[in-house]
C-alpha positions as CSV (number, residue, x, y, z in Angstrom):
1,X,-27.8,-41.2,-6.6
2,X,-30.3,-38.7,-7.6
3,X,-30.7,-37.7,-3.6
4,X,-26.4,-36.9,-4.0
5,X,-27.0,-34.6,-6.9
6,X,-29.5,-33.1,-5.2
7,X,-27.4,-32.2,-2.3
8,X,-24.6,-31.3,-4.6
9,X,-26.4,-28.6,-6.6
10,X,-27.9,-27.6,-3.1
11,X,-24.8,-27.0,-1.3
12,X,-22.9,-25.5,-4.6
13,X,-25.6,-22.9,-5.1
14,X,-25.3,-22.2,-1.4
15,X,-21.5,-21.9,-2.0
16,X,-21.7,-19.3,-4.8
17,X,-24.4,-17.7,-2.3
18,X,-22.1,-17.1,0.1
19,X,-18.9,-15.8,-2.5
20,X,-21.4,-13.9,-3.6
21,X,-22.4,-12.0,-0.2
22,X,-18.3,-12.0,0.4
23,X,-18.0,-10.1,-3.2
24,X,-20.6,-7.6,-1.7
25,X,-19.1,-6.7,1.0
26,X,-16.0,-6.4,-0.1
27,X,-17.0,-4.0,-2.4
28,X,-18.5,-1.8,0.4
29,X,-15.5,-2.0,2.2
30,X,-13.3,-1.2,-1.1
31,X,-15.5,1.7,-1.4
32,X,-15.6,2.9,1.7
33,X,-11.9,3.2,1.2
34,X,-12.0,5.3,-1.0
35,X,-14.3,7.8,0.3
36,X,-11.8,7.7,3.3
37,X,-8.7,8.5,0.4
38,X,-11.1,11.3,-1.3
39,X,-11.7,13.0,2.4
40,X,-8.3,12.6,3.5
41,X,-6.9,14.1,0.1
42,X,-9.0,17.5,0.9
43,X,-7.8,17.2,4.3
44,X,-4.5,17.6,3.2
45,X,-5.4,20.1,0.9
46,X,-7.2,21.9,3.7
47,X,-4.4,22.0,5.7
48,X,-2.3,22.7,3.3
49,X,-4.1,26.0,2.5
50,X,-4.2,26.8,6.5
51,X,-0.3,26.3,6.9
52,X,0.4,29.0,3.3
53,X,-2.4,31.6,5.5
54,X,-0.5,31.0,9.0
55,X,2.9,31.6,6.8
56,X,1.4,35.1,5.2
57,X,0.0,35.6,8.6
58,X,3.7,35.4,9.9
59,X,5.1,37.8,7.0
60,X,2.6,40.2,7.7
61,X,3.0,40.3,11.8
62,X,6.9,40.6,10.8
63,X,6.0,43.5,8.5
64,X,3.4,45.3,11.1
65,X,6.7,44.9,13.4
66,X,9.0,46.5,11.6
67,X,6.4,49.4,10.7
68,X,5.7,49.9,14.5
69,X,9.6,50.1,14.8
70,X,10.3,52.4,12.2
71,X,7.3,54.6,13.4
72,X,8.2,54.3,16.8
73,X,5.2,56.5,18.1
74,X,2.9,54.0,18.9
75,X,-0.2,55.7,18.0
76,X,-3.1,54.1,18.7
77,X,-3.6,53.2,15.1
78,X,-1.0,51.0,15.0
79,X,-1.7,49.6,18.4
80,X,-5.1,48.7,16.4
81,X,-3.5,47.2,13.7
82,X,-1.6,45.0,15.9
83,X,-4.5,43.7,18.1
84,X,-6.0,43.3,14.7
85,X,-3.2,40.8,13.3
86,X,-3.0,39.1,16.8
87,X,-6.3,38.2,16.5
88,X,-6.3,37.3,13.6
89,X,-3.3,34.9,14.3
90,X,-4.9,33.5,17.4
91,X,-7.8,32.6,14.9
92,X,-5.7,31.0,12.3
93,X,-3.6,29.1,15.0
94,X,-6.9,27.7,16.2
95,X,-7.9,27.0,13.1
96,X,-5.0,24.5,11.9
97,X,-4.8,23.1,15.5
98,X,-8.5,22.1,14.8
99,X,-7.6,20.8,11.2
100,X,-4.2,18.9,13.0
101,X,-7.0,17.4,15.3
102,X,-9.0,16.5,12.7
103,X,-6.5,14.8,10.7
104,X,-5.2,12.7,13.3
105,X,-8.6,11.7,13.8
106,X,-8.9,10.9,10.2
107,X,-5.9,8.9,10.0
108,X,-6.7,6.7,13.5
109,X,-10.6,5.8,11.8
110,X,-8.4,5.2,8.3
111,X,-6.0,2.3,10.7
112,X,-8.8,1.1,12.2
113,X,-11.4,0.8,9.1
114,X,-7.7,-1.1,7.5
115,X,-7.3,-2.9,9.7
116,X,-11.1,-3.9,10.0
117,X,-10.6,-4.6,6.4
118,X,-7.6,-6.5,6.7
119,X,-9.2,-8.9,9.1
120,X,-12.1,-9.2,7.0
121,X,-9.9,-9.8,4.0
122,X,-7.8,-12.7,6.2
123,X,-11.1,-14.7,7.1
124,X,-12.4,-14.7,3.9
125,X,-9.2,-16.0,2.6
126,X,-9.3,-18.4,5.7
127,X,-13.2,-19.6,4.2
């Protein structure tokens, strides 16, 4: 009788072990999360802030446009000025293309660390 409650307290204690090694990791993996949320929040703020320059970037190639219109002698200052702002929008293009990349790299490790988590979650409900 004494061997039983031996085994009893044994395999209990190995039990609450073993929940507690389950609570661990799920609270890595519930904070992992949400460093995952946090970076893709100031990814979305990042591109947010590249889409309102590529916007001003557009007014202000529509404004050099109209200028070199109006002008309509094509000095070489303005020919400057529009090299300038077509660089400049090259390098802002580039720019959110990168951040787009980015993101949609961001959002693919987000699935698969959910879905990582979600199978994780499903066999310790299974145990």
């Amino acid at each position: 009788m004494k061997s039983l409650a031996n085994q009893t307290a044994s395999a209990t204690e190995e039990i609450a072990n073993q929940i507690t090694e389950i609570q661990d990791s799920t609270k890595e993996a519930v904070n992992a999360i949400e460093q995952i949320a946090e970076t893709m929040a100031e990814v979305t703020s990042y591109t947010t802030s590249i889409a309102s320059a590529v916007e001003e970037q557009g007014a202000a190639t529509a404004e050099i446009s109209q200028s070199v219109t109006q002008a309509a002698t094509g000095t070489e200052q303005v020919a400057g000025s529009i090299n300038l702002v077509t660089t400049s929008a090259g390098e802002t293009n580039q720019s959110a293309n990168q951040v787009l990349v980015a993101s949609e790299d961001m959002a693919k490790q987000a699935q698969t660390l959910q879905s990582t988590v979600d199978t994780f979650l499903s066999e310790v409900a299974a145990a």
